[in-house]
N, C-alpha and C positions, 0 to 999 in steps of 0.2 A: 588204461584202455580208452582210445579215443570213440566215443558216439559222436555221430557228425547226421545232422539231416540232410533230406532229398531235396533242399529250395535252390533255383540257380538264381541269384544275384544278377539282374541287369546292372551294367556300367553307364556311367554318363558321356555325356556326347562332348564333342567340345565343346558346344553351345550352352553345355551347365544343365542341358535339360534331359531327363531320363527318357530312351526309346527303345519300343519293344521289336526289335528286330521277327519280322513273323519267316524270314525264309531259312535264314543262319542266328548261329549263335556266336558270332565272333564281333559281337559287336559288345556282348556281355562279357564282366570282368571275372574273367576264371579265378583269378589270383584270390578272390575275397570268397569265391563257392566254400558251401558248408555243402559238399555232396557224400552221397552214399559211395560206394567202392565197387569197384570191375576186382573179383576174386580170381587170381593167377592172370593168366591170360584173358584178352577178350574172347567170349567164347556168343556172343550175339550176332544174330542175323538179321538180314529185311523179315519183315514181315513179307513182304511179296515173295521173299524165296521160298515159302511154304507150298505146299500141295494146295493146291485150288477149293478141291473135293474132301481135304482134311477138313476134321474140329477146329484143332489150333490157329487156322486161317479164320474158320466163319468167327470165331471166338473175339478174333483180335479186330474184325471190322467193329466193333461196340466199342473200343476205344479211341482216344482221340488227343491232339495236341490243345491245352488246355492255354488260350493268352491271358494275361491279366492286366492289361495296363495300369489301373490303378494302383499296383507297386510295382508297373514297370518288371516282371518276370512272367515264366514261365514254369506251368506242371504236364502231369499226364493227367485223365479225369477218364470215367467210363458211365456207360448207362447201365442202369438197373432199371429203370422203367422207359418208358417213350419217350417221357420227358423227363429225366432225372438222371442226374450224375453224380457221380461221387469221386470227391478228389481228398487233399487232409488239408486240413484245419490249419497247418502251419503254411498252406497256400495262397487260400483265401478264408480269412477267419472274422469277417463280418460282413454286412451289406455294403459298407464301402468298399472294401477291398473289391466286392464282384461286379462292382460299375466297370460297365465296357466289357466282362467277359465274355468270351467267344471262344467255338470251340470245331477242330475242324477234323472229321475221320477219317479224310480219306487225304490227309498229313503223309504222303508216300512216296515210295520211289516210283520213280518214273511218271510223278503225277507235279504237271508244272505250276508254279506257285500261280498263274493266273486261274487254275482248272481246280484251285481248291477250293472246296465249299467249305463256308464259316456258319456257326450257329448262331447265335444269341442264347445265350446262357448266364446271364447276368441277375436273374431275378436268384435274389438268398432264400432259402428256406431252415436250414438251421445247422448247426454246426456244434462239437463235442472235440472238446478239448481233449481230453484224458485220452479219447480214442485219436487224437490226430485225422478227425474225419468233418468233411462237411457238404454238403449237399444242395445241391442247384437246380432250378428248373431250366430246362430252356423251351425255344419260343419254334412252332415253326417255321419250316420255309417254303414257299412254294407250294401250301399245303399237306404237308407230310411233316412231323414231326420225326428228330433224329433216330429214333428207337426203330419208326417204322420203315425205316432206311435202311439202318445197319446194325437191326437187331439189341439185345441188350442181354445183360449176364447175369447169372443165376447166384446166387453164395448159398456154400454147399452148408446143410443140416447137419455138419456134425463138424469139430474140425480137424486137420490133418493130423497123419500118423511120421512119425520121426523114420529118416529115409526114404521118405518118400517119391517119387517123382512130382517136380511142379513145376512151373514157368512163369515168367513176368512180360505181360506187353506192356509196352513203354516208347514213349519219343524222345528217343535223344539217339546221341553218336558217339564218336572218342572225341570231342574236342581236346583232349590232353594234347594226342596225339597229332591231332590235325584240325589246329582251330578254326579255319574257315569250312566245317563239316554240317552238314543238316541234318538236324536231327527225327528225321523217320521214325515212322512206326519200327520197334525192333521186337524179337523176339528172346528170350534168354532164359533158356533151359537148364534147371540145377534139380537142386535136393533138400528135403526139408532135411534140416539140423538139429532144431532144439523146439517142439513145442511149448516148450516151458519156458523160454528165455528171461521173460520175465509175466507180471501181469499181465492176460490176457493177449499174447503175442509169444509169435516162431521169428525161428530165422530161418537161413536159410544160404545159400553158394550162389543164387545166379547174379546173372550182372547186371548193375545200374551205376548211372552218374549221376549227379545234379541238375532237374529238368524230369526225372522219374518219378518224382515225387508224387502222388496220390494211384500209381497203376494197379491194377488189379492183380494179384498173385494166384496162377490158379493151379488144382490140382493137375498131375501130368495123366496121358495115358493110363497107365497102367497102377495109378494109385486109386483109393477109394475116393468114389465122391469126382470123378473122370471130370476134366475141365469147368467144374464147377470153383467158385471164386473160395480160396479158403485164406487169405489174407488182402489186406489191403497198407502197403508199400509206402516205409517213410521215413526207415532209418539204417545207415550204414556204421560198421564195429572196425575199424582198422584203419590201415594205408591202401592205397590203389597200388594194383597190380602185385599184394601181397595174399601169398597161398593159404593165411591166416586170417585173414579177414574176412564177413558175412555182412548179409544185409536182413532186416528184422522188418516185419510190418505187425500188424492188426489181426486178431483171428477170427476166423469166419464167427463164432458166436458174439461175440461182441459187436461185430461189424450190425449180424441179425438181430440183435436188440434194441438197438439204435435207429435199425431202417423201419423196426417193429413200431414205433414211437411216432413215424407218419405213415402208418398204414400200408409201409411198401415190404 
């Protein structure tokens, strides 16, 4: 059984030097990705093509396109406070790694790469191995800090029930399919699988690629615990575009023990 993570590997340039492409990802070396999997078909949307006036829209404004230049890649990352974000630990997993990180929410369709606003989100604050989680502050802009912008997400008190409805927002696209794509806000609607997959972590059907790495998994509609966060997004089980393949994250309890530890 192949376990593959959610990091997407930037590619080197000709010039020998690593660069973080902030509009496309085809500048990065797909060929060497350790990504999670798209289960059957792609079955993810914009985020913009959601309802205005839905949950799953306001939900998906508190995440964002996570850069990292200090290894040269790319995650997803979300807020849980005004200033605080969380992404995994296999993205940015010490204070070096988060020099120069920046982070931008409104990473969207029909929103032009000069009209993106970027954060400062480089300051580390601590990070957990075992959970594949780690956590950032960032800085305001403009005097508004990001949260008071575009909100932030809640991780639900209890965690998911198997079959359940739940969704993953996330930045990315098919590059498989179409490698000069940008990777937007998406949304990708599935089902919980397995609570118990292993310690403390579910899986789960919906879709991601490599670049999805730290999103937040929340519960859907109609399950308990309604669009509150009940995983946090990191690892993919199979082959892409196989009807056998799931993708696993973090479960809301662990997640809340850990944010328990800096008083969030």
């Amino acid at each position: 059984m192949k376990i593959v993570r959610a990091f997407l590997v930037v590619g080197l340039t000709g010039c020998g030097v690593a660069e973080l492409p902030e509009d496309v990802p085809n500048a990065e070396s797909t060929a060497s990705v350790e990504s999670p999997v798209i289960v059957g078909s792609v079955n993810w949307t914009a985020a913009t093509s959601l309802s205005s006036t839905s949950t799953e829209r306001t939900r998906s404004k508190a995440v964002g396109y996570l850069s990292i230049p200090a290894v040269g890649s790319r995650c997803t990352a979300w807020l849980v406070a005004n200033d605080k974000i969380v992404t995994n630990n296999h993205c940015i997993g010490s204070s070096a790694d988060a020099v120069g990180a920046k982070v931008s929410f409104n990473y969207e369709d029909g929103v032009a790469s000069t009209s993106r606003i970027w954060y400062d989100c480089s300051i580390f604050v601590k990070t957990w191995t075992a959970e594949d989680m780690t956590v950032l502050t960032c800085k305001a802009l403009n005097g508004y800090l990001p949260g008071q912008v575009y909100g932030k997400l809640t991780v639900a008190s209890a965690n998911a029930v198997n079959s359940s409805s739940m969704y993953v927002i996330h930045q990315n696209c098919d590059y498989n399919a179409t490698p000069s794509c940008v990777p937007n806000k998406k949304y990708s609607p599935g089902t919980v699988l397995n609570t118990n997959w292993s310690s403390n972590e579910l899986s789960y059907n919906a879709d991601t690629l490599g670049g999805s790495s730290g999103s937040p998994v929340l519960a859907g509609a109609s399950a308990a615990n309604a669009h509150y966060v009940i995983g946090l997004h990191h690892v993919g089980v199979g082959s892409n575009y196989s009807s056998s393949a799931y993708n696993t994250g973090v479960e809301a309890s662990a997640i809340r023990a850990r944010l328990a530890e800096l008083g969030l």
